[in-house]
N, C-alpha and C positions, 0 to 999 in steps of 0.2 A: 270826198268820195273815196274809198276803199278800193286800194286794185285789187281785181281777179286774181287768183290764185293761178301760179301759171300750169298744174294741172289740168283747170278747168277753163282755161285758153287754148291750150291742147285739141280739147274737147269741141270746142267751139272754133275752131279751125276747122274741123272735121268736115262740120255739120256742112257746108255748102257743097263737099265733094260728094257726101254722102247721105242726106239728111237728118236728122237730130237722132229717130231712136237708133239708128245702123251705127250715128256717129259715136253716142254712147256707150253701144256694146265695144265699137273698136278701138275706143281710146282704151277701155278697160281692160284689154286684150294686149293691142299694138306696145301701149306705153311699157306694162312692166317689160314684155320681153326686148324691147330696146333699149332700155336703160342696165338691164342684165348684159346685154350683150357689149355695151359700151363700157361699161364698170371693167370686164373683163380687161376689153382694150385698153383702160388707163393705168389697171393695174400693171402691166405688160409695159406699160411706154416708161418715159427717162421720165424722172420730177420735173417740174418746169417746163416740158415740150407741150405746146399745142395740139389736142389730137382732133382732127376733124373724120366726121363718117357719116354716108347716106345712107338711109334705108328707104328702100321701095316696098310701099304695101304689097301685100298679096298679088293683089287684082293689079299692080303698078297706075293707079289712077293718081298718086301723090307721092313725093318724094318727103322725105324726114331726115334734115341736116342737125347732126348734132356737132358741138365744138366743147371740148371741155381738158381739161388738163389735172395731173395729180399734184400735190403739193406736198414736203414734208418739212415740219416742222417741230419745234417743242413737243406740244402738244401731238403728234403723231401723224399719221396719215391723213390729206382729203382726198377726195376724188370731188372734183366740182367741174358743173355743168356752167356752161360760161353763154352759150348761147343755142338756141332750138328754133327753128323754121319748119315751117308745114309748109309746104309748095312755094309761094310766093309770100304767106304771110308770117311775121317774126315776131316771137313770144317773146313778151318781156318777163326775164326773170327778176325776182323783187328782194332775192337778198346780197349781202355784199360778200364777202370773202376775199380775205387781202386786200380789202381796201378798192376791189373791181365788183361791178356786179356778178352775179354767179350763185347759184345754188349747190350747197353741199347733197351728193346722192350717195 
């Protein structure tokens, strides 16, 4: 079986806080301008430091832990997302980088 795209874990995280079509619009909403605002912060941090940051919805019905860190290399800059939780439950991200799990964003 194919794992979920952790976008559309995201997504499906939502849906209990929120129900599916609210959950839909807001992941579509919530997601980019979190990950914008997190890119910022890794740009900003030391390479190799850990950054961790929560975000409260709007309405604060859910908290959104993001953990990711910058990497510089050969090959140039990443910014990777190492791990993302929606309230209590934890998105598995499905690709590697450096050899850790982690999605490049």
């Amino acid at each position: 079986m194919p794992a979920i795209p952790w976008r559309i874990q995201f997504e499906l995280a939502l849906i209990p806080v929120y129900g599916p079509e609210r959950a839909k619009r807001s992941s579509s909403v919530l997601l980019p301008a979190i990950l914008r605002d997190f890119r910022k912060m890794l740009t900003k941090s030391a390479p190799g430091v850990i950054v961790s940051e929560d975000y409260n919805t709007e309405d604060r019905l859910t908290v959104i832990h993001l953990t990711g860190e910058r990497i510089l290399s050969r090959r140039g800059e990443m910014l990777v997302l190492r791990s993302l939780r929606v309230g209590s439950q934890e998105i598995i991200l499905s690709g590697v980088i450096e050899g850790r799990p982690g999605e490049q964003i």
